[in-house]
C-alpha positions, 0 to 999 in steps of 0.5 A: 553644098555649102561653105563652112566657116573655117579657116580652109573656106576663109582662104579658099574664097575671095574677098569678095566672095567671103563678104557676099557670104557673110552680108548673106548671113547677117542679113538672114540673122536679122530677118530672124531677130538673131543678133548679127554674129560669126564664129570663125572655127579654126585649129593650131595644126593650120598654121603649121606647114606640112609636108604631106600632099592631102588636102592638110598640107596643101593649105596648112601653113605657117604664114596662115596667120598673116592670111588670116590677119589680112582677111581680118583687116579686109573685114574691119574696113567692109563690116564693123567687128568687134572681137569677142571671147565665145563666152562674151558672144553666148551671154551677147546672144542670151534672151533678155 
């Protein structure tokens, strides 16, 4: 079992646990000469509220924005981000 980017994990874990599992990965990309780097997948439905009782309407949201904001935050002050389009991230990781 492992835990997947996305904005269910990212709300799901503590901080602390979310910055022990990226310092993980950075650590592995390194060791690998991959360019340090993250992709957070997430989708518009989840910052909608939703009146089911699966799993969807239990963590869909329209305050996820301000969740995700936060975490965002807690990031830039443990790991230095820079934002960046998936185009600007793939020509990033292009072999020179």
């Amino acid at each position: 079992s492992y835990n997947v980017f996305n904005l269910y994990y990212l709300l799901k874990l503590s901080k602390e646990e979310l910055l022990a599992m990226i310092l993980r990965i950075i650590f592995r990309q390194k060791s690998n000469n991959i360019r340090p780097h993250l992709v957070f997948l997430t989708h518009p439905w989840e910052y909608v509220s939703w009146k089911r009782g699966d799993v969807i309407g239990k963590y869909c949201s329209s305050e996820n924005i301000d969740r995700l904001e936060e975490i965002l935050r807690f990031l830039e002050k443990n790991l230095k981000l820079e934002y960046v389009t998936f185009e600007k991230l793939c020509k990033k990781l292009e072999p020179a």
